[in-house]
C-alpha positions as CSV (number, residue, x, y, z in Angstrom):
1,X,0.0,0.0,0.0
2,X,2.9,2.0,0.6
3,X,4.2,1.8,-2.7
4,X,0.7,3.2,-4.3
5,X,0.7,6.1,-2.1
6,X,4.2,7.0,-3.4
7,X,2.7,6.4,-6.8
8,X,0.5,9.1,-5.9
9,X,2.4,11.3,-4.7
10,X,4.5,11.1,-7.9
11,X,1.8,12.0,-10.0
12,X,0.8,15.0,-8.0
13,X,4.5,16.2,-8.1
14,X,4.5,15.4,-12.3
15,X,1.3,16.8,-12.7
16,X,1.9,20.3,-11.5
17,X,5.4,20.6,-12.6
18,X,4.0,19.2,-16.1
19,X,1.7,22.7,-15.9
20,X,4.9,24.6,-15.3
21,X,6.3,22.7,-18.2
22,X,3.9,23.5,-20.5
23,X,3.3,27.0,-19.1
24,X,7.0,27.9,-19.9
25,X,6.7,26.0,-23.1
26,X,3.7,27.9,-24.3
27,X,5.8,30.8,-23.7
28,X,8.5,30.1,-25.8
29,X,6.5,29.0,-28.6
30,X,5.1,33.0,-28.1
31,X,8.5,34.4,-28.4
32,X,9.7,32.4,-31.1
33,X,6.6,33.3,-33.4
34,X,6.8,36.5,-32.7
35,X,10.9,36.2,-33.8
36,X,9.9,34.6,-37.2
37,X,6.9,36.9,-37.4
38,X,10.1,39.8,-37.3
39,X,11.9,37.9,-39.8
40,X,9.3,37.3,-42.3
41,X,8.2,41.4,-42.2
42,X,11.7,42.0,-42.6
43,X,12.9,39.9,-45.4
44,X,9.5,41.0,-47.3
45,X,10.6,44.4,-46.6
46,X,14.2,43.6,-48.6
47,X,12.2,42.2,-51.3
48,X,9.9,45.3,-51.7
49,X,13.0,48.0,-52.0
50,X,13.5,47.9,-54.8
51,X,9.9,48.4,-55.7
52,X,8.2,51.8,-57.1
53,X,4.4,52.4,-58.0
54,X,3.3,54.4,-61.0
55,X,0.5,56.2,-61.2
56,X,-1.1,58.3,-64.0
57,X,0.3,55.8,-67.1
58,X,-2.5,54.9,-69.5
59,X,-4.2,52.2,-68.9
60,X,-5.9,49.4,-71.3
61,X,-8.0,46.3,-70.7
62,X,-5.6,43.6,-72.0
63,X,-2.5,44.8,-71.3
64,X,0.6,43.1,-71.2
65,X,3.6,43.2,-68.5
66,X,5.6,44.1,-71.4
67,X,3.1,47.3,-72.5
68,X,3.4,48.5,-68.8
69,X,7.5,48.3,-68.7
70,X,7.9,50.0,-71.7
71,X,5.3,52.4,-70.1
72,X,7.4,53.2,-67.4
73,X,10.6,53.2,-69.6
74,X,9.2,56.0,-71.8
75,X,7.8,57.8,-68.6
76,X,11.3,57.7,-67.1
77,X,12.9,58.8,-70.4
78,X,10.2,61.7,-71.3
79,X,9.5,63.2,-67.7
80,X,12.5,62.3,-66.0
81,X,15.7,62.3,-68.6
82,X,16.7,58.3,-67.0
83,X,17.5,56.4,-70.0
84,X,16.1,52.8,-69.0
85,X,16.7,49.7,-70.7
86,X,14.3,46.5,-70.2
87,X,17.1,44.5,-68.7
88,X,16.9,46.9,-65.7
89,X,13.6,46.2,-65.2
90,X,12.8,42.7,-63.4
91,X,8.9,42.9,-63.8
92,X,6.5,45.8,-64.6
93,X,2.3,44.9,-64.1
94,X,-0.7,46.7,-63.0
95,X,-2.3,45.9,-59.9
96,X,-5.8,45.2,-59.7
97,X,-8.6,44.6,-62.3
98,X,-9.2,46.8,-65.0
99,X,-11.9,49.7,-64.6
100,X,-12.5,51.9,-67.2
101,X,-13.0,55.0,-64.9
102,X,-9.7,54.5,-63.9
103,X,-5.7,54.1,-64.3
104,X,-4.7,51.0,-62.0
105,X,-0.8,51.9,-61.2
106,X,1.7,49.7,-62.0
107,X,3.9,48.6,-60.0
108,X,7.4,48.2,-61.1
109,X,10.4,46.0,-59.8
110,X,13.8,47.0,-60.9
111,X,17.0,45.0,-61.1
112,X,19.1,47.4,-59.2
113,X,18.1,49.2,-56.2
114,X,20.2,52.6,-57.7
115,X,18.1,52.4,-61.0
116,X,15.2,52.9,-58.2
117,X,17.3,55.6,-55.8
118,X,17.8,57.7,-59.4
119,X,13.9,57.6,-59.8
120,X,12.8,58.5,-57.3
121,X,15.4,61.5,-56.5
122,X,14.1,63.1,-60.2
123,X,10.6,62.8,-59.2
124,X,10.1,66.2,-58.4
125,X,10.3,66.7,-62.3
126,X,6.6,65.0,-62.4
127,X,5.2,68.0,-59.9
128,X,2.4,69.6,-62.1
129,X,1.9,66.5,-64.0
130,X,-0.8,64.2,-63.8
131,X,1.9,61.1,-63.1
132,X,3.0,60.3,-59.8
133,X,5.8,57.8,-58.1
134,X,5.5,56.2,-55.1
135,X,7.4,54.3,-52.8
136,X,6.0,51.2,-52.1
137,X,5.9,50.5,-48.5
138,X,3.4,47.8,-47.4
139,X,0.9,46.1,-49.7
């Protein structure tokens, strides 16, 4: 009978450090999603800087990815005097569906993160146009 009551008292001991246990692990799962939660915003922030938005281009209903590069390509070239070539662009599309009432922007990906710097330090030379740049920040 002896040994049952140590048996018991075992359990009693296991089953409140096991609430401990799972206490402290329930914890540690917290910080450790919040650390990957950190990681994932931040390397999704790295893959967005090189990003820009355009707003004001033309729009049409079937366009292509090429139409809206070379869309930005003239825009940079006519409004902004940066002579782009479509190697330095990675991808160029529109966002959203098309609506005829308005100009989705496009947004723009460039292959080197200076090609994007230049941009957006002549963008003052769109003031007083209907075209517009934007950083793009979060989506």
């Amino acid at each position: 009978m002896h040994a049952v009551e140590v048996d018991v008292m075992a359990l009693k001991q296991n089953d409140g450090s096991s609430t401990s246990l799972s206490q402290t692990s329930g914890v540690n799962i917290c910080e450790k999603i919040k650390a990957i939660e950190s990681r994932c915003e931040d390397a999704e922030n790295r893959l967005r800087r090189s990003n820009l938005l355009f707003f004001g281009l033309p729009d049409e209903p079937s366009e292509s990815w090429f139409s809206s590069e070379q869309k930005v390509i003239q825009l940079c070239s006519q409004h902004l005097g940066i002579t782009l070539q479509s190697s330095q662009v990675e991808r160029a599309h529109r966002l959203g569906r098309y609506n005829s009432d308005k100009c989705r922007p496009i947004i723009t990906k460039f292959a080197f993160f200076k090609d994007k710097h230049s941009i957006m330090e002549m963008g003052h030379k769109l003031k007083g146009t209907h075209f517009a740049i934007h950083f793009l920040g979060e989506i």
